[in-house]
C-alpha positions as CSV (number, residue, x, y, z in Angstrom):
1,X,26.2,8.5,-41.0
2,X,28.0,10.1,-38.2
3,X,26.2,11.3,-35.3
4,X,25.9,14.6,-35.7
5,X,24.7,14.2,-38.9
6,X,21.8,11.7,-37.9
7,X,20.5,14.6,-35.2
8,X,20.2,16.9,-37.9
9,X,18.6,14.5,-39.9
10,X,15.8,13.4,-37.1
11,X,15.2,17.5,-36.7
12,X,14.9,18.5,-40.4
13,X,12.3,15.6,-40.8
14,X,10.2,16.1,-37.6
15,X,10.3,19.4,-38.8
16,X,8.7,19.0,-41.6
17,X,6.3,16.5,-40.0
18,X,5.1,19.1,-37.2
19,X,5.8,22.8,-38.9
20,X,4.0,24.1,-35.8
21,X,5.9,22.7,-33.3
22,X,9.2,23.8,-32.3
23,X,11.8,21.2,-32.8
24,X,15.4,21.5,-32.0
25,X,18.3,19.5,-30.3
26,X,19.4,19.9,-26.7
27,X,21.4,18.6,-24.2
28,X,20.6,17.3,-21.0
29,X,22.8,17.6,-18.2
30,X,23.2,14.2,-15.8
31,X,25.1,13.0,-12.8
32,X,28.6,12.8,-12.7
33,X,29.1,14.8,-15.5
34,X,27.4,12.6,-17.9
35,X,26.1,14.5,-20.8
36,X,23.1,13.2,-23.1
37,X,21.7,14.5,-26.5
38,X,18.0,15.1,-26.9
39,X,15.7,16.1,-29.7
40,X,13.7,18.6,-27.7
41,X,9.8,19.2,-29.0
42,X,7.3,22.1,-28.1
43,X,4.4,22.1,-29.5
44,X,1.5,25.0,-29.4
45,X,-0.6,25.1,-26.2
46,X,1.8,22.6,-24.3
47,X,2.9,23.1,-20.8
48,X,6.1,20.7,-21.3
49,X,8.5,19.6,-23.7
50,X,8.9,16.5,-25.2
51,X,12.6,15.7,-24.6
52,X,13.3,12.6,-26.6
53,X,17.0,10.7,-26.2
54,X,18.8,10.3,-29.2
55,X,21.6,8.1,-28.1
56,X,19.0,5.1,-27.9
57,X,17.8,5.7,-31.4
58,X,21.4,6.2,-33.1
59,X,23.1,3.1,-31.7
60,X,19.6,0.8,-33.2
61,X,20.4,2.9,-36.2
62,X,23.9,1.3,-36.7
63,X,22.7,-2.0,-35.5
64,X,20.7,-2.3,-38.6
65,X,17.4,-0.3,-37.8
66,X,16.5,1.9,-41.1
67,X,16.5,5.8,-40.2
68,X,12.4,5.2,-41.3
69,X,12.1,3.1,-38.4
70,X,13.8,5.0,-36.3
71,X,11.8,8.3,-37.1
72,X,8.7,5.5,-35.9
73,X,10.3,5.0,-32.9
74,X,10.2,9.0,-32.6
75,X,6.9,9.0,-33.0
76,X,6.3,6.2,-30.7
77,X,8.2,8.0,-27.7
78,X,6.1,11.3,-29.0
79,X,2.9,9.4,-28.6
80,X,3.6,7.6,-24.9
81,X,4.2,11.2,-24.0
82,X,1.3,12.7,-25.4
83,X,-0.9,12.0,-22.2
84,X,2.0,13.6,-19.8
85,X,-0.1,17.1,-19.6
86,X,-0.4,18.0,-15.7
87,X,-1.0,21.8,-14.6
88,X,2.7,22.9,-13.1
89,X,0.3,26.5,-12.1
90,X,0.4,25.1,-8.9
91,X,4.4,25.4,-8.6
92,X,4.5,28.7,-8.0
93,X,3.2,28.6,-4.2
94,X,6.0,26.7,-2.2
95,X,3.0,25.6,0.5
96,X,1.5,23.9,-2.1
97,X,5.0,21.9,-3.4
98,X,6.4,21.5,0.1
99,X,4.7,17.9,0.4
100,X,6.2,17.0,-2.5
101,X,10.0,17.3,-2.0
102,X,12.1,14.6,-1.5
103,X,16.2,14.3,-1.6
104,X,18.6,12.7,-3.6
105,X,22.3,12.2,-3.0
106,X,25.2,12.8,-5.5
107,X,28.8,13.0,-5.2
108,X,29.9,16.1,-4.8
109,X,33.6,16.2,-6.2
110,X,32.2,14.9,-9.4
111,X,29.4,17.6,-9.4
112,X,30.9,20.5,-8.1
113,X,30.2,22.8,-10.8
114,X,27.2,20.9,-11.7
115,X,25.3,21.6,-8.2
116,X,26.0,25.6,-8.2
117,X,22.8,25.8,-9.9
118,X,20.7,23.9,-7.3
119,X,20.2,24.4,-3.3
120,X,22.8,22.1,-1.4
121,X,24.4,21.0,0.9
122,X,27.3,19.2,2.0
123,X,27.2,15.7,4.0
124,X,30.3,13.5,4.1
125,X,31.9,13.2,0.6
126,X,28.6,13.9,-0.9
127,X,25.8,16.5,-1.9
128,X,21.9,17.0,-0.4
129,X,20.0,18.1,-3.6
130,X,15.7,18.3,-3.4
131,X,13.4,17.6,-6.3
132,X,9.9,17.6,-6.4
133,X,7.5,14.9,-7.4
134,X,4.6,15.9,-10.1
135,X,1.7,13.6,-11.1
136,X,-1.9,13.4,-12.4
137,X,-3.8,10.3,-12.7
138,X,-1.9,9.0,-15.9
139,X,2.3,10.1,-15.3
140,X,4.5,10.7,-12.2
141,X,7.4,12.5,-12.8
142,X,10.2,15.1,-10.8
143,X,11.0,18.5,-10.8
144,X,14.5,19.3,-9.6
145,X,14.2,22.2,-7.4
146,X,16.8,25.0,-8.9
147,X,18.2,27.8,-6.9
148,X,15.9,29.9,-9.4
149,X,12.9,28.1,-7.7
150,X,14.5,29.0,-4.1
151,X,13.8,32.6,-5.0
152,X,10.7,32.5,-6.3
153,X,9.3,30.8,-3.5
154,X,11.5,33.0,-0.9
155,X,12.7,30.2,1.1
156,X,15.8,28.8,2.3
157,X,18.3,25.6,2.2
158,X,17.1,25.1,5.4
159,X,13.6,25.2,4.8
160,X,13.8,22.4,1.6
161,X,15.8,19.9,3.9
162,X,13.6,20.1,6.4
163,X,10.3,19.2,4.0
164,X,12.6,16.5,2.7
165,X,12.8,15.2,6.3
166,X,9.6,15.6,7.3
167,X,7.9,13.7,4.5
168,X,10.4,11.4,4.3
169,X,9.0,10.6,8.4
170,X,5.2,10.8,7.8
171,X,5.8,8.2,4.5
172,X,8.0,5.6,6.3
173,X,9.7,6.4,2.8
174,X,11.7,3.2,2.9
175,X,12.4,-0.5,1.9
176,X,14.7,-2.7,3.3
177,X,15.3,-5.9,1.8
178,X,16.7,-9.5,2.1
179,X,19.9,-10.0,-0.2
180,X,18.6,-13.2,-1.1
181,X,15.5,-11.7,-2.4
182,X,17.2,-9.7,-4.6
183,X,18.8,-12.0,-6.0
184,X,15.8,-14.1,-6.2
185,X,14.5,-11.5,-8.2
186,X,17.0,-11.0,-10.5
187,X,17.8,-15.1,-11.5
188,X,14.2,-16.5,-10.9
189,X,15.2,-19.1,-8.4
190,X,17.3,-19.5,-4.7
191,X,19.5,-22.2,-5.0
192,X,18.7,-23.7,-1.9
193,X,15.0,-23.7,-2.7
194,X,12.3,-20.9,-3.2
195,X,11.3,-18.7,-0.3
196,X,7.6,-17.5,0.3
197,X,7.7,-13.9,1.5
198,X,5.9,-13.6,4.8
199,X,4.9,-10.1,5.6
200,X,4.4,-9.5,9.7
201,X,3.1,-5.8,9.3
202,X,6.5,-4.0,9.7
203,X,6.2,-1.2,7.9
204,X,9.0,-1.0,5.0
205,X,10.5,-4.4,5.5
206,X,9.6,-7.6,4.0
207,X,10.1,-10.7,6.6
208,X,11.5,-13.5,4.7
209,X,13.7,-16.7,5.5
210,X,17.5,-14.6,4.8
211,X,19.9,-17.2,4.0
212,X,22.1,-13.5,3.9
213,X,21.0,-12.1,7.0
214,X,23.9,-9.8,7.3
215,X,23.6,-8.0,4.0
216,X,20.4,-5.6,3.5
217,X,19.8,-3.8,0.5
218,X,18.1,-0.5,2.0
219,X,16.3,2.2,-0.4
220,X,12.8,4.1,-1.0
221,X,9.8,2.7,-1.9
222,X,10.3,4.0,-5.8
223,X,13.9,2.4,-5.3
224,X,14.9,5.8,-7.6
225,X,17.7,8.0,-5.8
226,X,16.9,6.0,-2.6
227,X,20.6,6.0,-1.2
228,X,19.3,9.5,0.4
229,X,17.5,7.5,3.2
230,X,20.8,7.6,5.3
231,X,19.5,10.9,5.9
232,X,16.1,9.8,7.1
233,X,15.9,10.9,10.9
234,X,16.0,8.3,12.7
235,X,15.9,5.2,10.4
236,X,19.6,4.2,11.1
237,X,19.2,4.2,14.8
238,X,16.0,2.3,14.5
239,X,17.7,0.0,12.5
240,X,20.6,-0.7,14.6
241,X,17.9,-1.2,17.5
242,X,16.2,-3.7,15.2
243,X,19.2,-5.9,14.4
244,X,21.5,-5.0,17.7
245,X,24.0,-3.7,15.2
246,X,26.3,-1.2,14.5
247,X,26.5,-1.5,10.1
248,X,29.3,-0.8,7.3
249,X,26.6,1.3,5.0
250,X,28.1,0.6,1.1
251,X,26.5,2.9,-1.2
252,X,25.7,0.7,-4.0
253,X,24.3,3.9,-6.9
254,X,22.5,6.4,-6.1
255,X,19.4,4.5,-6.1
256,X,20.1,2.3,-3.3
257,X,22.6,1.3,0.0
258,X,24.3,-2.4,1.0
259,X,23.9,-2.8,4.6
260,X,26.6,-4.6,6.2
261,X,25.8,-6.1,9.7
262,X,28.8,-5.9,12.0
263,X,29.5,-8.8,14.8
264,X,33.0,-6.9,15.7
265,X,30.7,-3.7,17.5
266,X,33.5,-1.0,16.6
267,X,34.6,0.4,13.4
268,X,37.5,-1.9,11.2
269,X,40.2,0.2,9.7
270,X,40.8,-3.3,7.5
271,X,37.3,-4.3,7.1
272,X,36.8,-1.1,5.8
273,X,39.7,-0.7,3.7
274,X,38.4,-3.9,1.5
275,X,35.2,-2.9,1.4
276,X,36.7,0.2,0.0
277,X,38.5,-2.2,-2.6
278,X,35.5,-3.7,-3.6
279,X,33.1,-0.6,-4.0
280,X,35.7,0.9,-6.4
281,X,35.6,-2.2,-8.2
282,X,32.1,-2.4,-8.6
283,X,31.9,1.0,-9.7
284,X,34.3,0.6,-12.2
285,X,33.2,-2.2,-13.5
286,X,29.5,-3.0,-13.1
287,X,27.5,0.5,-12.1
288,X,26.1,3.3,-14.8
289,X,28.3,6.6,-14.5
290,X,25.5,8.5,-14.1
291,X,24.4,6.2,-11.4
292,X,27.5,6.3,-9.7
293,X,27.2,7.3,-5.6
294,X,30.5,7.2,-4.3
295,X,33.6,4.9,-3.8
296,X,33.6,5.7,0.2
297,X,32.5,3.3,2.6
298,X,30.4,4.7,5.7
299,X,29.8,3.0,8.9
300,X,27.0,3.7,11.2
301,X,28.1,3.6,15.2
302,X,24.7,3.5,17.5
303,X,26.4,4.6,20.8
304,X,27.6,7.5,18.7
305,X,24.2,7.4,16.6
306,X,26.8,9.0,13.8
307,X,27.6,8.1,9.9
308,X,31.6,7.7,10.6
309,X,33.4,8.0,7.5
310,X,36.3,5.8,5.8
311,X,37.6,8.8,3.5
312,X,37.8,10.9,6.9
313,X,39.0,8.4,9.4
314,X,41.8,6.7,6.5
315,X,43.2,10.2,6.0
316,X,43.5,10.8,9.7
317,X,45.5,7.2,10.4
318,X,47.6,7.3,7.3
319,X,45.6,5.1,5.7
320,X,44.8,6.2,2.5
């Protein structure tokens, strides 16, 4: 059964299991012009629809699953987000939502067209977007902030970035971690022998034995679209205070950054350029599309307490 065929399937039946629901197929726009198919589901009385992924449920349908078992795994998604009911009343009054907004970070090449429907703006090679987070006591979930919300709520650009910012401040909204522990955390065991975490108080870091102490992995405390915390005022300067550092600043998705301590003080055209090399590669290779940041290497200077920029600087030495 081709794929098209299987959607139209998985409608006409949930169709006929809920007649007074209103089910259909959508599509849901991601990053980087990644483009998913969803069996969308609204139901009488509901404030939300039930957007359910059908890619998931059509590869386990030609690795073997019957389309009976599928439809249960329908039902199962149906049922986890059966308690994901919050009032959204609220959303119309921007003093009430304004605590809530936070940023993410995309590229902005491979979004152009994609971003025209959303406040922005531009930093570097990339694009400042704002979502809002929405929760009760059983679900958290975001809101992207469209420019159709902008208007309703009379406000600016301006006024979104500087909520971001200022909740951003009042949370500490970030992590910074050990390499080691991530890796830790992802095999089970350090080769040279298991580390006990020792936490001395600092707010967002976790004090540990690093083995890599010149790589960081730096994000938000949800580690979802955490790269934005380059923009968090401040938090690079303190950082390079911390560590008596200028860093290379690697943007590993759009969930996270690789912090690269620098011994040399002053940006490395070379340095740089592999790090380049090896970012592309990664992404290429290794990283989601959708999760995609950016191939561009940045490079935070603390006597300058600027983001320099590899794309920027290569073009203007002939570099790239």
């Amino acid at each position: 059964m081709e794929f098209k065929s299987f959607c139209e399937q998985v409608v006409s039946v949930m169709s006929e299991r809920h007649p007074e629901c209103d089910v259909k197929t959508c599509k849901v726009d991601k990053n980087n012009g990644v483009t998913y198919n969803c069996l969308n589901i609204i139901c009488p009385g509901s404030n939300i629809s039930e957007v359910i992924y059908l890619e998931p449920m059509y590869e386990a349908f030609k690795d073997g699953a019957s389309f009976m078992e599928i439809l249960d795994r329908v039902e199962d998604a149906r049922k986890k987000s059966g308690d994901k009911h919050f009032e959204v009343g609220y959303y119309r009054d921007f003093d009430k939502v304004r605590d809530r907004v936070r940023m993410k970070l995309v590229n902005y090449k491979k979004n152009k067209e994609y971003i025209e429907g959303f406040p922005h703006r531009r930093f570097k090679d990339l694009a400042v977007l704002y979502y809002s987070i929405v929760s009760d006591k059983a679900f958290e979930g975001i809101i992207m902030i469209k420019n159709d919300h902008v208007s309703l709520w009379n406000i600016s650009e301006e006024d979104l970035y500087e909520a971001a910012c200022l909740n951003a401040m009042k949370s500490g909204d970030y992590e910074l971690v050990p390499m080691m522990s991530v890796l830790d955390d992802i095999f089970g065991y350090i080769m040279s022998g298991r580390r006990e975490a020792q936490d001395d108080g600092s707010e967002g870091e976790a004090k540990e034995d690093d083995q890599i102490p010149f790589l960081k992995i730096l994000t938000n405390k949800d580690k979802t679209y955490g790269a934005s915390v380059m923009l968090n005022p401040g938090l690079l300067c303190a950082l390079a205070r911390k560590y008596d550092r200028n860093f290379y600043i690697l943007p590993s998705s759009v969930h996270e950054l690789i912090l690269v301590l620098d011994e040399n003080e002053s940006f490395d055209e070379n340095i740089a350029a592999e790090l380049y090399n090896m970012v592309r590669y990664v992404n290429m290779t290794e990283v989601e599309t959708e999760d995609v940041l950016s191939d561009n290497v940045y490079y935070y200077d603390r006597s300058l307490d600027e983001v320099l920029d590899y794309y920027e600087i290569a073009l203007k030495t002939g570099l790239a």
